[in-house]
N, C-alpha and C positions, 0 to 999 in steps of 0.2 A: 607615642608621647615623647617629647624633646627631653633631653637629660639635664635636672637640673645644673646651672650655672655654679663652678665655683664659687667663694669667695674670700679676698685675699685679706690677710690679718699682715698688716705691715706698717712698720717704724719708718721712721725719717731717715732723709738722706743723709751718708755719711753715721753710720748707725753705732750706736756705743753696744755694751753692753746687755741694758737694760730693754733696749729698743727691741734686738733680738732676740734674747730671751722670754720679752714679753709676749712677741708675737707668736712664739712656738707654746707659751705656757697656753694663752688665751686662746687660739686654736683648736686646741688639743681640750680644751674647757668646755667651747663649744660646740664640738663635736662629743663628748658627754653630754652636755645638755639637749640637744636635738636628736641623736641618737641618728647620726650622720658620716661623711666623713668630706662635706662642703665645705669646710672651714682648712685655710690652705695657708701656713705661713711662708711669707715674702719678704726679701727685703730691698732696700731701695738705693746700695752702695754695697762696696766690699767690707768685709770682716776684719776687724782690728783682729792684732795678733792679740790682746785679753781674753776677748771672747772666742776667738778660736780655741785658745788654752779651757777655756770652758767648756768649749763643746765638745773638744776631744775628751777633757772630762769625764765627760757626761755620757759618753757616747752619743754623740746625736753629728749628722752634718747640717752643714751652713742651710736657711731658706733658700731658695730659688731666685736667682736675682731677677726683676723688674723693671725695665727701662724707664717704661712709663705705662699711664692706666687709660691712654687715647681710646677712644674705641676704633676698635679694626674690622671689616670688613668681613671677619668668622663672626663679628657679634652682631650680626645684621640678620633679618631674614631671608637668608640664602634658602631657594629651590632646589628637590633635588635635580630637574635638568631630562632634558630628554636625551636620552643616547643613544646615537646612531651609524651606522657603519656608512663608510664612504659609498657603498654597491646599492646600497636602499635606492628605490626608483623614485620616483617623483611623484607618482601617483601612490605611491605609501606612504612616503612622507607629509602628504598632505590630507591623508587619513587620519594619520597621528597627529599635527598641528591643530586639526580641527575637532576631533574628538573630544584633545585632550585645553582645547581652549587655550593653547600656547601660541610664541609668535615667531620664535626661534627653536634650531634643531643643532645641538652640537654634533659635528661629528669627530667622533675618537678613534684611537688606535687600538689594536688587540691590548695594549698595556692600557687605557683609559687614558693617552695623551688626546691633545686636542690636537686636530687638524684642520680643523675648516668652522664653518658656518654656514647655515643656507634657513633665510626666512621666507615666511609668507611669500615677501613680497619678490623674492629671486623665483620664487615656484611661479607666482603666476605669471612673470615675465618669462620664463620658460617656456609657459602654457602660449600666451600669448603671440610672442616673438615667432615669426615665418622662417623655419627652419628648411632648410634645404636635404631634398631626399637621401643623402647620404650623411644625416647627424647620429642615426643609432652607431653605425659603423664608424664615424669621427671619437663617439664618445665611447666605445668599446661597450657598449648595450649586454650584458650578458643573457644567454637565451632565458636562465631561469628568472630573469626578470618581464621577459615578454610573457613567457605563459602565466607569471603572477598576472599579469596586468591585463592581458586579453581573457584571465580564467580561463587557458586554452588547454585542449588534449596535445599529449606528443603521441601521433602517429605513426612517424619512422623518423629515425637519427638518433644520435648521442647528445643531449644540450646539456650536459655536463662538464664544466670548464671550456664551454663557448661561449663565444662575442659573435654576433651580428657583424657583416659585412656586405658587403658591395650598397649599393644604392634600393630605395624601396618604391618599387613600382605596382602600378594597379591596374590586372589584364583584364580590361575591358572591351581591348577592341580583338580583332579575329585572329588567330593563330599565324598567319601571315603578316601579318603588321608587327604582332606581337614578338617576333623573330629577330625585329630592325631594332627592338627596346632593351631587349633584356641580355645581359653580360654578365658573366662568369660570375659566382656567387651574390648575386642580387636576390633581395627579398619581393618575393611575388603574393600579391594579394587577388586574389581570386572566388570562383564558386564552383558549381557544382561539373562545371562543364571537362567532360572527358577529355575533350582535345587539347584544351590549355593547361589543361595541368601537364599531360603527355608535353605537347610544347617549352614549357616552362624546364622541364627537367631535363629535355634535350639538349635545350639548350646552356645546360651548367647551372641551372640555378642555386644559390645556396639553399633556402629555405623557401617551401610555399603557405602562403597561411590561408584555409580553406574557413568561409564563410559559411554562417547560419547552421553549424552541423552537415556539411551536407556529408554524401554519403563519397567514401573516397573507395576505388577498390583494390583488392589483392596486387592485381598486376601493377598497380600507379605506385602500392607502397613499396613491393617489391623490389620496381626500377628504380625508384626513390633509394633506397638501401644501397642499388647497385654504384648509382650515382654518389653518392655522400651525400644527398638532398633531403631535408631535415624536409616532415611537415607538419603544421600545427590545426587543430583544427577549434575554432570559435564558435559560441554562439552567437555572436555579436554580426552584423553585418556590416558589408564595406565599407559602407561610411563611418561608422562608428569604431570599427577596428584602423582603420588608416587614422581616426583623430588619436585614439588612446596609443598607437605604438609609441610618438613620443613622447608619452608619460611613463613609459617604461624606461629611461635613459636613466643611468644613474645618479644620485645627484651630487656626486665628483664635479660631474661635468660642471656645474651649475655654481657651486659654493664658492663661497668668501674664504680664502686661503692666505691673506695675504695682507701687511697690514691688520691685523685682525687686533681690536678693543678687548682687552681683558683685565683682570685686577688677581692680582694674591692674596691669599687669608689675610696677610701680616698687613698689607695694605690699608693705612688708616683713613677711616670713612672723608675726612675734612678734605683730605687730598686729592678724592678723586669726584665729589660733589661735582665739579665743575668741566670733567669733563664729561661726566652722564652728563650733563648740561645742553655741551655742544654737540652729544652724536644722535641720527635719528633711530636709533635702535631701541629697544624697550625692553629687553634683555641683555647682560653681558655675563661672558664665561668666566669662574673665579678657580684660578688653579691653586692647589696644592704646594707644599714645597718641591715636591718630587716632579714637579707637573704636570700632574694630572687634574682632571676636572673633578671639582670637588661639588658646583653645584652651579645655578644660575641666580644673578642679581636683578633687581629690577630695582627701578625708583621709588617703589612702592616700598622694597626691602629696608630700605633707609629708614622708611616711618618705623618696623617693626626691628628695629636693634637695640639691641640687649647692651644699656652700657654696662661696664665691667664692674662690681658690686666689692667695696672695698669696706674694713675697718680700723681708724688709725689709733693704733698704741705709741704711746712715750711722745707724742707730739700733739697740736691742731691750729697751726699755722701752717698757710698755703705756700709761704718763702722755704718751709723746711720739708713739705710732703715731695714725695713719688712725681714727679713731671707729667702733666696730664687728668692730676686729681680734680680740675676743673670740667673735664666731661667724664668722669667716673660718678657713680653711686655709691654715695656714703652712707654705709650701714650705722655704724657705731662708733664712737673716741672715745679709748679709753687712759688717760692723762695725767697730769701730776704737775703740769708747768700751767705757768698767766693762761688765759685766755688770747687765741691770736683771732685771726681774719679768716678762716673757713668756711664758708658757705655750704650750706647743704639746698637740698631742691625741696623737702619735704623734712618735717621732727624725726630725730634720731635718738638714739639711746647716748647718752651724755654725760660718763662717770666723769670727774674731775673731783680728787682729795686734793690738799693740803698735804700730803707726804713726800717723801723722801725718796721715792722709786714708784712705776708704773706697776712693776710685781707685787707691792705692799700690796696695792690696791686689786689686783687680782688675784691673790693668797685670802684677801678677805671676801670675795665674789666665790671662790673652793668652798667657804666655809661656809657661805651663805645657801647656797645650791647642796652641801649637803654631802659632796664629791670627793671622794679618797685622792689625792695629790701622787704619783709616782714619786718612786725618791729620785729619777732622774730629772723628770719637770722642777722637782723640788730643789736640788741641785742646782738648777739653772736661775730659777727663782730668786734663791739665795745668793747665787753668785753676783743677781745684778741689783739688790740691793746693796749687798757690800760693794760691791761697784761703786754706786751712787750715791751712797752715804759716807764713802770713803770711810768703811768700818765705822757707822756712826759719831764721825768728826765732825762733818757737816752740819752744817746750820741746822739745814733741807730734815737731817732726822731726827722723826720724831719718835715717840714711845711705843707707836703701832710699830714703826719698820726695825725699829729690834727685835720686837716680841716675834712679829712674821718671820724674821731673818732667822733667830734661833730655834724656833720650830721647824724650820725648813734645812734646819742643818743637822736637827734631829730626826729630820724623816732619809733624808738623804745620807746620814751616816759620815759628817762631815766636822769639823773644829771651824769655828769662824777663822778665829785667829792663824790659825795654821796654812787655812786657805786663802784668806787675804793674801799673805806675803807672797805665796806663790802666784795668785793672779797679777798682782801689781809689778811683779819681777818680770811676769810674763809679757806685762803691757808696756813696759819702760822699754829696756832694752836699746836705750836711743842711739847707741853710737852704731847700731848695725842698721839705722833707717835712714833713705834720704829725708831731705827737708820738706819735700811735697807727702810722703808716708805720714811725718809727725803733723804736720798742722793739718790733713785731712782726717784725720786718726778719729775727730770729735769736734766737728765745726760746725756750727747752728749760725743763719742768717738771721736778724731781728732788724725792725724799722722803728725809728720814733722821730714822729713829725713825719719832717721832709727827708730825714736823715736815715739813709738804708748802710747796716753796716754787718761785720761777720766777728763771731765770735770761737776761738778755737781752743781747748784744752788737753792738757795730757798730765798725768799724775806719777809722782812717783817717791820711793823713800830714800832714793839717792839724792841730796842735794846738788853734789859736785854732778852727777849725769846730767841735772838741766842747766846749771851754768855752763857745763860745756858743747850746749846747742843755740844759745843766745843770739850769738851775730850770725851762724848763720840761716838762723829762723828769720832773722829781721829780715837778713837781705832776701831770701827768697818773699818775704812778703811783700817787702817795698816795689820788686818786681812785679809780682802777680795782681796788683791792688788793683791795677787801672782793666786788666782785662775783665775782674767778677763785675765791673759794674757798681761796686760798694765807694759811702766816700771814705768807710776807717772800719781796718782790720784790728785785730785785739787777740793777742794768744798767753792765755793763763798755762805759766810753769808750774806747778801744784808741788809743793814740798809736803807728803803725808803729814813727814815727824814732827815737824818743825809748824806744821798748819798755818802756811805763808803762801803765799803766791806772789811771782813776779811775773808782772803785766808786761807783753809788749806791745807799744799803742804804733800804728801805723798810720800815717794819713796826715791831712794838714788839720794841725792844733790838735792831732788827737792826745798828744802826749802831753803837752800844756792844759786843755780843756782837764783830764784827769786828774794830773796830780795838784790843781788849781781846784776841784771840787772836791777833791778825796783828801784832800790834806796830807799825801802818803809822800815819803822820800824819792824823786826821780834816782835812776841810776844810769845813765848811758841813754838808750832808746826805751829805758822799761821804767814802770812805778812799782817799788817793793811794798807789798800789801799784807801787812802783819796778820793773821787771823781771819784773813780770806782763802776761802778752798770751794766754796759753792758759785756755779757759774748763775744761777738761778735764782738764788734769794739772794746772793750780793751784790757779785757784778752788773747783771743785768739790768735791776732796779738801778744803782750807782748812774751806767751810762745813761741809762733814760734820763732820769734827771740832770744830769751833768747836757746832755741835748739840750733836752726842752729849755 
């Protein structure tokens, strides 16, 4: 039985606080409740230095970062693959292919590398194709591969790390004739007749291979010994033993080596749809990192893949998810902002409050379920409500996210206020970041209308530290504006004490459209905003309509 699939509990790109915090609380929740440990926290950008200060906190490291949630190629269903050595003959190989209802045969190295291919259809071309009397000894035939293949006795000789040589002949006509044919280590197919065998070994032959059982005697195996003259002896008769030796060749000779179609786990399904497209093969080999064969693809595989099973905290717009949340499996959003554009394929589980942080809302799901809280989860909790409610200054909190916050700072063994300071100390810090550090610190994309724009924040209780990142905030934005693809960028200076915010509008009209809607005082490139500190319940409403 297959191991159940992960699944990943992860924040928005560009992740604050709350984002991962939430996803390591709700994880770690749901794995309480299922009595699991499938619930996997991720995240979907690097860790502001805030939360870092948190987690070291807390003891806990960062989630695992997430490029994107595409499906790859391990979430398909992959075979596990036939495997087989370069020496296997041809006529085992095509036991195993038809036995086993397959259509390809990897072969690997003693480490599990790949080295070749050889299908169906190189076997019967094998079988088919008019090989010339000396192909066992071209392909290095090894003996123990003939007596597989003829089910033959050994007689006399060593066929232990031997190959087949000289050409293979079939003494049928009189020991005279027979004289003008046969050369130094040739394979001779014969029967019961005393003279040619005698003959055969006289004259150098490498090996004789005796038909139907017949009876070989002392003296023949004897000189056989004397000679180095290997012989074998079949059931099978002449005809039938001259068709199957060359199914005894190993199928080195035979295989696909070169050029060879294959894919990697990491490989995402969309990419390679279309070259399974153009090749006629109905299996392909899927290696490993390390390179080895991990297992075989087919077309069929595609239909049976597993996309990647995901659930979004602190978000559920598709402009701010993970890259790829479009072919992943949305379990659950669990949220606290508008409603955005997310699609799911089938109903999911759908918390969204009116609160102040994603944690409120799952410190209230602890209580529901019944679940004792760690005080490090608790700790993290806590942290990113204060976080997000900028120690309940914010609009955004409400009477749930303080009650949650200071029980959570009751279990965790913590002072709100004490830990504030030092979180926000921690997140500020601005003169030791570049200007791409602070506007990606906490930047959400949102659209209204036709109007796609970016919104970026950072908080702190030094005034003088944001005034003195201003211009070059501007100019790194005025720079980067045209490559995000946005028409107006926007980054909120957040003064705690003071619970102000200065806007910096980037874009055309963006700074006229604002302080033309907001009524607020321009200052340089910024709108000074008295009594705004929430990006969520002020700004965001504010540009919408200042849009529309």
């Amino acid at each position: 039985m297959s191991k159940e699939k992960e699944i990943f509990v992860i924040g928005h790109k560009n992740p604050d606080t709350d984002s991962i915090c939430s996803a390591i609380a709700y994880a770690y929740l749901k794995n309480q409740m299922t009595g699991s440990s499938l619930y996997v926290p991720k995240r979907a950008g690097d860790v502001n230095t805030e939360t870092r200060y948190v987690l070291e906190r807390f003891g806990y490291t960062a989630p695992e970062y997430v490029r994107n949630v595409r499906t790859q190629v391990r979430d398909t269903g992959l075979t596990e693959g036939e495997r087989v050595k370069r020496g296997l003959s041809v006529k085992k190989a095509w036991e195993i292919l038809s036995e086993r209802h397959r259509s390809t045969l990897a072969v690997v190295d003693d480490n599990g590398g790949l080295e070749g291919l050889i299908t169906i259809g190189d076997i019967a071309k094998s079988i088919m194709d008019v090989y010339g009397g000396k192909a066992l000894s071209d392909a290095k035939t090894p003996y123990t591969n003939i007596v597989e293949t003829l089910q033959a006795e050994v007689l006399a000789g060593d066929i232990d790390h031997a190959a087949a040589t000289g050409k293979v002949i079939i003494a049928a006509a009189n020991p005279d004739l027979m004289e003008e044919s046969i050369e130094p280590g040739d394979m001779v197919i014969l029967g019961d007749r005393y003279e040619s065998q005698l003959c055969a070994i006289e004259m150098q032959a490498g090996c004789l291979i005796v038909c139907l059982d017949s009876e070989v005697t002392d003296s023949i195996r004897e000189l056989a010994r004397e000679k180095g003259c290997k012989i074998l002896r079949t059931s099978y008769d002449t005809f039938i033993t001259a068709r199957l030796l060359n199914q005894s060749i190993p199928i080195e000779y035979f295989m696909i080596r070169s050029n060879l179609t294959y894919f990697r786990l990491d490989d995402y399904t969309e990419d390679i749809r279309g070259i399974m497209g153009k090749m006629r093969h109905r299996e392909f080999p899927v290696l490993d990192s390390d390179g080895k064969l991990a297992g075989m693809m087919t077309r069929h595989s595609l239909l049976e893949m597993d996309k990647k099973r995901v659930i979004l905290v602190d978000h559920n717009e598709t402009g701010q998810a993970v890259d790829g949340i479009q072919e992943a499996e949305i379990e659950e959003i669990v949220d606290h902002h508008k409603l955005g554009f997310v699609e799911t394929m089938r109903p999911v589980m759908f918390r969204n409050q009116p609160v102040g942080c994603t944690s409120t809302i799952i410190y209230l799901m602890f209580k529901e379920q019944n679940i004792e809280i760690p005080a490090g989860i608790a700790g993290l909790m806590c942290s990113a409500i204060v976080s997000d409610t900028l120690l309940y200054r914010s609009p955004t909190c409400t009477a749930i996210d303080k009650i949650a916050a200071e029980d959570l700072a009751r279990i965790a063994g913590i002072n709100t206020e004490e830990h504030a300071k030092a979180m926000f100390a921690a997140g500020s810090n601005l003169g030791s970041k570049t200007a791409k550090e602070i506007f990606y610190q906490d930047f959400k994309k949102f659209k209204a209308g036709e109007k796609a724009y970016g919104i970026g924040q950072i908080t702190s209780m030094d005034g003088g530290e944001l005034a003195a990142i201003v211009e070059r905030l501007t100019d790194y934005m005025e720079e980067i504006r045209p490559e995000t693809g946005l028409d107006m960028l926007f980054f909120m200076l957040t003064d705690i004490l003071k619970e102000s915010t200065t806007l910096i509008c980037v874009g055309p009209d963006a700074l006229q459209m604002v302080a033309e809607y907001s009524g607020c005082p321009v200052q340089g490139s910024t709108v000074y905003m008295e009594g705004v500190v929430s990006r969520k319940k002020q700004i965001v409403p504010t540009l919408m309509q200042a849009i529309q």
